[in-house]
N, C-alpha and C positions, 0 to 999 in steps of 0.2 A: 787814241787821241792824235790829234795832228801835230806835228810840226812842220815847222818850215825853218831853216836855216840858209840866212845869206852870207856872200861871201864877195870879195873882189874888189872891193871900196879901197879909195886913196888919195892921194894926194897927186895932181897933176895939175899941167900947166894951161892954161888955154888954148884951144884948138887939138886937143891930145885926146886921147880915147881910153874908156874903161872898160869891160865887160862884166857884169854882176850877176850872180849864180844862185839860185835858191834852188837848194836839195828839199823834195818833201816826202815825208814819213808819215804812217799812219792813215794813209788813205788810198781810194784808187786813182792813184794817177792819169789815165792816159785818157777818162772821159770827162775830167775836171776841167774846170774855167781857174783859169790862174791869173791875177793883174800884178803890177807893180805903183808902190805908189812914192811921195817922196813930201816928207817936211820938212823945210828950211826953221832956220831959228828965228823965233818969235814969231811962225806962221801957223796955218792948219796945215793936216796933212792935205792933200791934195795927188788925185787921180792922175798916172803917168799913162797906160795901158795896160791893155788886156789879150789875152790869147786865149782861142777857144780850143777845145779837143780836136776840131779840123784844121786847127793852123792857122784861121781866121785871124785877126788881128786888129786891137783899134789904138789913137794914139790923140792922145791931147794935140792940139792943134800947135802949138810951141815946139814941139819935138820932133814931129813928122820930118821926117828926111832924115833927122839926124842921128834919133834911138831907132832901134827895129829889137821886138821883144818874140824870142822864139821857146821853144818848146824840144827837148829830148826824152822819150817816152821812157827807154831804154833805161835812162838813167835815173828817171822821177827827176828832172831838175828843166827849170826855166830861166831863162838868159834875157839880159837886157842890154843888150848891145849897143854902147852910148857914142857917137862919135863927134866930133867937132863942137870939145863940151866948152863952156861959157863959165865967167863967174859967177850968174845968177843959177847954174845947174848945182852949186852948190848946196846940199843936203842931206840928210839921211835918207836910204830910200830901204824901202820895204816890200816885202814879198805877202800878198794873199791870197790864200784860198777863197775865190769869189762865190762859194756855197756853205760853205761851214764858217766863213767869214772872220777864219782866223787868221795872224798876221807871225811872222816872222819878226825876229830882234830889231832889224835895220844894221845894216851898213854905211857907215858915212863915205860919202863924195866930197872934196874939196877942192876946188878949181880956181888955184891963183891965175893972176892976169898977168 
């Protein structure tokens, strides 16, 4: 069975940076497609990016330049590197397996102004 477990989520100020970590278990890692996605309150969830087994990479138009979602093979875990984050980045953000299309708990983001 899969899991995914995220990690990294907090509390910070606008224009400050987090990095979010999902460890995955239970499958093969290194030729998996992995995304990151994220739900605000009283929204859908909604598509952040994706990273493929090549490092490829895609990113909602709203975040490009700011997030960059990468991949450690080594470790089974994928990173969402969020910089120059905003009040609206605030959300719970979640980790999935884009073929088994299971999802991880989520981690919350909070970004006062």
């Amino acid at each position: 069975q899969v899991q995914l477990v995220e990690s990294g989520g907090g509390l910070v100020q606008a224009g400050e940076s987090l990095r979010l970590s999902c460890v995955v278990s239970g499958s093969t890692f290194s030729p998996n497609i992995y995304g990151w996605y994220r739900q605000a309150p009283g929204k859908s969830r909604e598509w952040v990016a994706t990273i493929y087994s090549t490092g490829k990479a895609d990113y909602v138009n709203y975040v490009k330049g700011r997030f960059t979602i990468s991949r450690d093979n080594a470790k089974n875990t994928v990173y969402l590197q969020m910089d120059s984050l905003q009040p609206n980045d605030t959300a719970a953000y979640y980790c999935r397996d884009m073929r088994s299309f299971d999802w991880g708990q989520g981690t919350q983001v909070t970004v006062s102004s």
